[in-house]
C-alpha positions as semicolon CSV with decimal commas, in nm:
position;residue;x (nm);y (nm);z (nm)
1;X;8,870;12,103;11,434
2;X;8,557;12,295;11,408
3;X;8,333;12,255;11,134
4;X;8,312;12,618;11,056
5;X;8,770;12,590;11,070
6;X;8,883;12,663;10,754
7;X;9,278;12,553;10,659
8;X;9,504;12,859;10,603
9;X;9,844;12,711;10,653
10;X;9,970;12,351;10,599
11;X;10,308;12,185;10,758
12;X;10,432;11,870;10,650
13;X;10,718;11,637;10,751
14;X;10,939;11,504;10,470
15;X;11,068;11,183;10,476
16;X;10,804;10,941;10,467
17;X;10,584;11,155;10,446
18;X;10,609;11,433;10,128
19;X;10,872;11,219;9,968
20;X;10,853;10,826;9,848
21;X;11,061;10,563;10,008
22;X;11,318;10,652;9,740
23;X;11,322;11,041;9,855
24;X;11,181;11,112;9,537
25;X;10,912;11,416;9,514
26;X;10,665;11,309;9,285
27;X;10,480;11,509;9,010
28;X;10,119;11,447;9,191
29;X;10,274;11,615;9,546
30;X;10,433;11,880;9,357
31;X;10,091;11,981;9,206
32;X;9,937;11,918;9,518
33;X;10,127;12,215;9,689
34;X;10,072;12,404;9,360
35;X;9,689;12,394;9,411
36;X;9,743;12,461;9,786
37;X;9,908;12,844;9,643
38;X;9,619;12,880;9,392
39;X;9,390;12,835;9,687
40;X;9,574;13,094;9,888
41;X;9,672;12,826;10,148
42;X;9,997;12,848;10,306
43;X;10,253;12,578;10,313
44;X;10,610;12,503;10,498
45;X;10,770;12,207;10,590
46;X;10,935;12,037;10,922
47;X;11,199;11,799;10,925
48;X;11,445;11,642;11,126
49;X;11,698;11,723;10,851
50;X;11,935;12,002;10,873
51;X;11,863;12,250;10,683
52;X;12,097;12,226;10,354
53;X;11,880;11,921;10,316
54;X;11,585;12,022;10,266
55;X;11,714;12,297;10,023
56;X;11,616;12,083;9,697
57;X;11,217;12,149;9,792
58;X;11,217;12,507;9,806
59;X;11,250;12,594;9,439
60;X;10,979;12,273;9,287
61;X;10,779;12,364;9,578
62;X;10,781;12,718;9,564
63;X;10,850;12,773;9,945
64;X;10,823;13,147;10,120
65;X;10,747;13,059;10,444
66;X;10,978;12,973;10,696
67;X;11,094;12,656;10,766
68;X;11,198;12,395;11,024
69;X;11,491;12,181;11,037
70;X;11,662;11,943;11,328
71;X;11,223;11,896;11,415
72;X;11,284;12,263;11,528
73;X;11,566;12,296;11,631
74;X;11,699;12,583;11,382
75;X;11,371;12,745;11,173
76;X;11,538;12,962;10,872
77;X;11,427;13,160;10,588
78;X;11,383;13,031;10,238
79;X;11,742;13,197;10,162
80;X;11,906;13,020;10,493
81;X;11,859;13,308;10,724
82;X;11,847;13,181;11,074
83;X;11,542;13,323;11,264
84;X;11,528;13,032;11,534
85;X;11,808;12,830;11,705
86;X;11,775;12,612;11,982
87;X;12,126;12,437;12,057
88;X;12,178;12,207;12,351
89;X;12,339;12,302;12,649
90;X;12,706;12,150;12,674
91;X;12,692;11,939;12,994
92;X;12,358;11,761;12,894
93;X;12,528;11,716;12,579
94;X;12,830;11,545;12,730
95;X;12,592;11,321;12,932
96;X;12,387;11,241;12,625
97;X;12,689;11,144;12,448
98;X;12,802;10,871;12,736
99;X;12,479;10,746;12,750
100;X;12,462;10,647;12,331
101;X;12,815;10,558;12,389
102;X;12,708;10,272;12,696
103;X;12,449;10,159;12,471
104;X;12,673;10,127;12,155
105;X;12,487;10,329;11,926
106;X;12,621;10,598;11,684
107;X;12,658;10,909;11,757
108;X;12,609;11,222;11,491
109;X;12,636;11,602;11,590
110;X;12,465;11,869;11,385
111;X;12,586;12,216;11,445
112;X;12,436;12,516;11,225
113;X;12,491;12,352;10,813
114;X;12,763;12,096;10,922
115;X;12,695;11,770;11,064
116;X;12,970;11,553;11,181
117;X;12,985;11,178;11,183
118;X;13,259;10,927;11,373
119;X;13,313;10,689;11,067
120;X;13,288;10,774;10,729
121;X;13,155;10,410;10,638
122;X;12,929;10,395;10,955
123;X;12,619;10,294;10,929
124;X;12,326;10,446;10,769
125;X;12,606;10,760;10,676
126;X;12,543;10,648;10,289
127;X;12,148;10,681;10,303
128;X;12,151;11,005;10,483
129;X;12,430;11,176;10,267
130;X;12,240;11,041;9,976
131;X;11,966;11,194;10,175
132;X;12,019;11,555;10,257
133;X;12,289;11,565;9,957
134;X;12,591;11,670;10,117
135;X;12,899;11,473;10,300
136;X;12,980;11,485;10,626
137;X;13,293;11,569;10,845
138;X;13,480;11,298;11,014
139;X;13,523;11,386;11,376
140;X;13,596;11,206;11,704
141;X;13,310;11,361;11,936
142;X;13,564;11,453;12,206
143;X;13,628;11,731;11,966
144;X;13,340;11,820;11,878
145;X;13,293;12,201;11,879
146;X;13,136;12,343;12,218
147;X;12,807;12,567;12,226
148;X;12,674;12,507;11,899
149;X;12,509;12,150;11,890
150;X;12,136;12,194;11,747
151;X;12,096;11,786;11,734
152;X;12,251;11,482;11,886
153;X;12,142;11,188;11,696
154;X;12,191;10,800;11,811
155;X;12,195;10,552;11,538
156;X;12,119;10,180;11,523
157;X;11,991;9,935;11,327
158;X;11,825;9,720;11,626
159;X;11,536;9,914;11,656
160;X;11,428;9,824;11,976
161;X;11,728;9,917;12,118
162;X;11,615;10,282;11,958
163;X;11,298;10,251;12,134
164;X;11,421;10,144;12,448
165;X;11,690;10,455;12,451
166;X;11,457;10,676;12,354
167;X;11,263;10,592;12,688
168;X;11,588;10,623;12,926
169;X;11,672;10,950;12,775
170;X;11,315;11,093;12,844
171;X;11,337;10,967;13,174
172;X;11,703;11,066;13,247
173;X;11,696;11,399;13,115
174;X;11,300;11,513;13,153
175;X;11,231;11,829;13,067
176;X;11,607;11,941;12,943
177;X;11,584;11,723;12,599
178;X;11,306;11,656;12,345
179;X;11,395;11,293;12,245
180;X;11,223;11,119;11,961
181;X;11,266;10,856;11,712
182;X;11,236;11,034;11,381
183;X;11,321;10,714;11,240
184;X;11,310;10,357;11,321
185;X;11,714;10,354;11,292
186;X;11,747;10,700;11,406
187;X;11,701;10,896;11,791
188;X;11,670;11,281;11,744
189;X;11,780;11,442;12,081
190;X;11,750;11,821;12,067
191;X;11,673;12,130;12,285
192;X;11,327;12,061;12,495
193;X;11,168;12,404;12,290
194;X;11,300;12,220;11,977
195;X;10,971;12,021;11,828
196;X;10,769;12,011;11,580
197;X;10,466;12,127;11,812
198;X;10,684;12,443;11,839
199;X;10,683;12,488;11,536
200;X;10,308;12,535;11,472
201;X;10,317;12,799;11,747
202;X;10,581;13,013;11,550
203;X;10,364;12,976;11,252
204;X;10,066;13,031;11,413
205;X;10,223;13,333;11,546
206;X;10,440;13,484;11,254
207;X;10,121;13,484;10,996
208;X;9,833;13,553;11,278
209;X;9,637;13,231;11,248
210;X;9,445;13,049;11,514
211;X;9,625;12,688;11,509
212;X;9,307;12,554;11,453
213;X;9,397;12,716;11,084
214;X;9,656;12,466;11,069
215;X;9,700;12,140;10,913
216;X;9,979;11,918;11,009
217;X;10,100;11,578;10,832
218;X;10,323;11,290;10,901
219;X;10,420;10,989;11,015
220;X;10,668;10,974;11,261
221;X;10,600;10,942;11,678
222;X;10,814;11,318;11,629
223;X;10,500;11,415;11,482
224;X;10,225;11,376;11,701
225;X;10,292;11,718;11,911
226;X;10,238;11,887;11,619
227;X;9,927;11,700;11,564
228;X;9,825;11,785;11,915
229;X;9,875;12,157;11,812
230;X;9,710;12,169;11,464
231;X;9,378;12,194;11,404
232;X;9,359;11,935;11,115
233;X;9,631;11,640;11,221
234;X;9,718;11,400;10,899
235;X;9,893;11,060;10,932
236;X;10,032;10,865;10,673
237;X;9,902;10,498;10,563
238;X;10,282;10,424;10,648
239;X;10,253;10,569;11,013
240;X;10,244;10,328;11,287
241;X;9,926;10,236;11,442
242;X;9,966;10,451;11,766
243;X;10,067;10,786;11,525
244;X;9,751;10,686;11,322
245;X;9,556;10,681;11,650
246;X;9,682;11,017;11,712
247;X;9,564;11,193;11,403
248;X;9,251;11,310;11,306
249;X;9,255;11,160;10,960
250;X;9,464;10,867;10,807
251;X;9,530;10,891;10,405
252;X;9,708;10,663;10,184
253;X;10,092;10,581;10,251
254;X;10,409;10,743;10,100
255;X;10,398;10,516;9,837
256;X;10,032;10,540;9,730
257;X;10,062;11,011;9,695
258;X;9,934;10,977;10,052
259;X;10,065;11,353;10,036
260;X;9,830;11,451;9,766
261;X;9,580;11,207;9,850
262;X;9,557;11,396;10,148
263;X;9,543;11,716;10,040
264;X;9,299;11,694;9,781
265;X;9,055;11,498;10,014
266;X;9,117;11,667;10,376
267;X;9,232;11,984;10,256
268;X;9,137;12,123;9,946
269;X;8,788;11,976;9,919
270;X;8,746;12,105;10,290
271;X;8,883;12,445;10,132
272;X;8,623;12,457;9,848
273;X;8,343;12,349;10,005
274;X;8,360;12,673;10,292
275;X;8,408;12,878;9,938
């Protein structure tokens, strides 16, 4: 960023990133956005959650912008309009599913506000409901419903075995999937326009900023395109060391207001000092 860039707009990730390790939004990040309003800075939020789970941030946080669900998969309004929608085409998705099927991961579908799960007790099912709070259907993926399918995700707890899928799927599918670990236990396979680099560009777009205007933060390899695209790129003390290489700044982690941290030293300091 230049030094003459002032921030108009910030975007951050969610889960390990705006919230604790306990999803919890804490008092400091809450006033943290608060002081972004005051100084007339914008502020949405991208997520690999769908988009009934990020609902529970728009009222504390006082959200008008859009914002972006499934990494960008769907983009919405703060009332659930859908302005963006990316689903995946129905014969990669059938090959996506055999291949997380060969390597015995788990396989979730997300289609608009549903998402759909094989096993009720499966793993990590508990943590995300508890997550996103909502259930999910039961549903054998052979049925699963056709031309509607926003995000495929493949669950495991060996996390190399994430890693290594997430490789084979980039190089199996190239430019007809974006596939990217949004957790260690979790692989996010979505429509190749559906990222969060994407989602800067909309942004950029709908409120006529140069994305040099924009500040992006997280801490998830998902992340770093929209670091490439932002003027102002943010990773979390949590982040691992190749996301941290990635940003422009590192602050404090998730469980140290790494959030607020950040804003009040990258963002809001920057802001006053061009004042």
């Amino acid at each position: 960023m230049t030094e003459t860039s002032s921030i108009r707009l910030v975007l951050a990730d969610v889960d390990g990133t705006l919230v604790t390790n306990d999803k919890v939004l804490t008092a400091r990040a809450k006033k943290a956005v608060r002081r972004l309003h005051e100084a007339q800075i914008l502020f949405s939020l991208t997520s690999g959650r769908p988009p009934r789970g990020m609902e529970m941030f728009i009222e504390p946080l006082d959200i008008t912008l859009p914002f972006a669900a499934f990494n960008g998969g769907q983009i919405v309004s703060p009332t659930f309009e859908t302005l963006v929608q990316h689903v995946l085409d129905d014969q990669v998705l059938g090959e996506i599913v055999d291949s997380l099927g060969r390597a015995k991961l788990d396989t979730w579908f997300y289609a608009g506000s549903e998402w759909y799960v094989p096993d009720r007790d499966g793993i990590h099912v508990d943590r995300e409901s508890a997550t996103v709070k909502f259930e999910p259907e039961v549903m054998n993926h052979k049925h699963r419903p056709s031309g509607s399918i926003v995000k495929v995700v493949g669950v495991s707890d060996d996390h190399n075995l994430i890693t290594k899928m997430t490789n084979e799927i980039r190089e199996a599918f190239g430019d007809k999937v974006t596939a990217e670990a949004s957790q260690p236990y979790y692989l996010d396979i979505t429509h190749p326009l559906a990222n969060k680099g994407a989602v800067v560009s909309y942004l950029a777009k709908c409120y006529e900023l140069n994305t040099d205007q924009i500040a992006t933060i997280g801490d998830m390899p998902n992340d770093v395109e929209m670091f490439t695209k932002s003027g102002l790129a943010i990773a979390m003390g949590n982040a691992e060391p190749e996301v941290q290489h990635a940003a422009d700044q590192v602050t404090t982690s998730n469980s140290e207001e790494g959030f607020a941290n950040a804003m009040d030293r990258f963002v809001l300091a920057r802001d006053a000092s061009k004042a």
